[in-house]
Structures are given as C-alpha cells and as structure tokens.
C-alpha positions as CSV (number, residue, x, y, z in Angstrom):
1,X,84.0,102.4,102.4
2,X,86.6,103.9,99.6
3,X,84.6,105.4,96.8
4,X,86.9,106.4,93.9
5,X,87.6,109.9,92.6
6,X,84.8,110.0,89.9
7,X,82.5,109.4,93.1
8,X,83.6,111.7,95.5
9,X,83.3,114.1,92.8
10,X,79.7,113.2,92.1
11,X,78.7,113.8,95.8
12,X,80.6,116.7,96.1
13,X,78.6,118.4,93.3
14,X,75.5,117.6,94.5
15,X,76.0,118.6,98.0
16,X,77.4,122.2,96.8
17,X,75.7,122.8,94.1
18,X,78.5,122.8,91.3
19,X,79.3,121.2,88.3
20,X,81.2,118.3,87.8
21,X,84.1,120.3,85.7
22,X,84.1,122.8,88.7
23,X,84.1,120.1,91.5
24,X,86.8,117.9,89.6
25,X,89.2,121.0,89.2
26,X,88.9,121.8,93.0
27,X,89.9,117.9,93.4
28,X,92.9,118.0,91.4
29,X,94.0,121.4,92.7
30,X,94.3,119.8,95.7
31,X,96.1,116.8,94.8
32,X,98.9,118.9,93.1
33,X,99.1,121.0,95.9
34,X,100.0,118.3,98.3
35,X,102.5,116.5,95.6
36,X,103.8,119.9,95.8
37,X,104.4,119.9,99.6
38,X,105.3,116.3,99.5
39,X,108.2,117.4,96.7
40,X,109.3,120.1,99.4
41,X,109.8,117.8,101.9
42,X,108.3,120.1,104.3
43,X,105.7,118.1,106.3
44,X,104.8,115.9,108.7
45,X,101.1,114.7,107.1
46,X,98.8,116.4,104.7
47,X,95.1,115.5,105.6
48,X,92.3,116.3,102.9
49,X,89.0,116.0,104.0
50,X,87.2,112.4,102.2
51,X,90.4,111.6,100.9
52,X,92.5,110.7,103.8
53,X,96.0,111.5,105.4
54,X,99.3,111.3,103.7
55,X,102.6,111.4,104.9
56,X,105.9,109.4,104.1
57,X,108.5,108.5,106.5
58,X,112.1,110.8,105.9
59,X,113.7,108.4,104.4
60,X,111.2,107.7,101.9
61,X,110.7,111.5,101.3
62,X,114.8,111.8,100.4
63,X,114.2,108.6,97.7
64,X,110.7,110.1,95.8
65,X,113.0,113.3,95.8
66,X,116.3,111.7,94.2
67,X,113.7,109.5,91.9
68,X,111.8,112.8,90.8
69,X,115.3,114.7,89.9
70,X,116.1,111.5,88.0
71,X,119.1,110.3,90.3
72,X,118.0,106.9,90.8
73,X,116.3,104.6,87.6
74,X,114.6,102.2,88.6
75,X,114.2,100.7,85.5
C-alpha cells in the first residue's frame, strides 16, 4: 500500500533511531539527486528503496529537458 512522504518519514525514524528533521533531509537529498540524474539524461532507471523505480522513456527525457531550459511553454 502507498504511504505518503510524511509516513515513510515517520517509519524511517523510528526504525533508525533519528529525528524527523534528520530523516526528512535524507529524503529530500535523495529526491534532488535523482531529479538531478533525470536532468542529465544519463539513466536507464533510478530505484530508491520504499519509494519505487523511476525512469522516462528517451523521448520524454529530451521534452522535461527542453521544458526545464524553457524552450517549450506549455502554457
């Protein structure tokens, strides 16, 4: 069953022992460092642990990229 963010981080600090602040900037380190490889372009799939696997087909990397440099608006 999903459990959101705010959970996970709750679990997390009780089964390691560490506080919430602690836990939830573990959490977002991780997040940033895959929407860093996914802005690279240079994966297949990023898999974290409780969170799940992530990839984008090639196609789909090439339009995040162009709408994160602001070459398409979408608006």
């Amino acid at each position: 069953m999903a459990k959101s963010k705010k959970e996970i981080i709750q679990i997390l600090a009780t089964e390691h022992s560490l506080s919430l602040s602690e836990v939830e900037e573990i959490i977002n380190y991780q997040f940033n460092y895959v929407a860093d490889i996914m802005k690279e372009g240079s994966f297949e799939s990023v898999r974290l642990p409780r969170f799940g696997k992530f990839s984008a087909k090639p196609g789909r990397i090439k339009y995040i990229q162009n709408y994160i440099d602001g070459s398409i608006n979408d608006k």
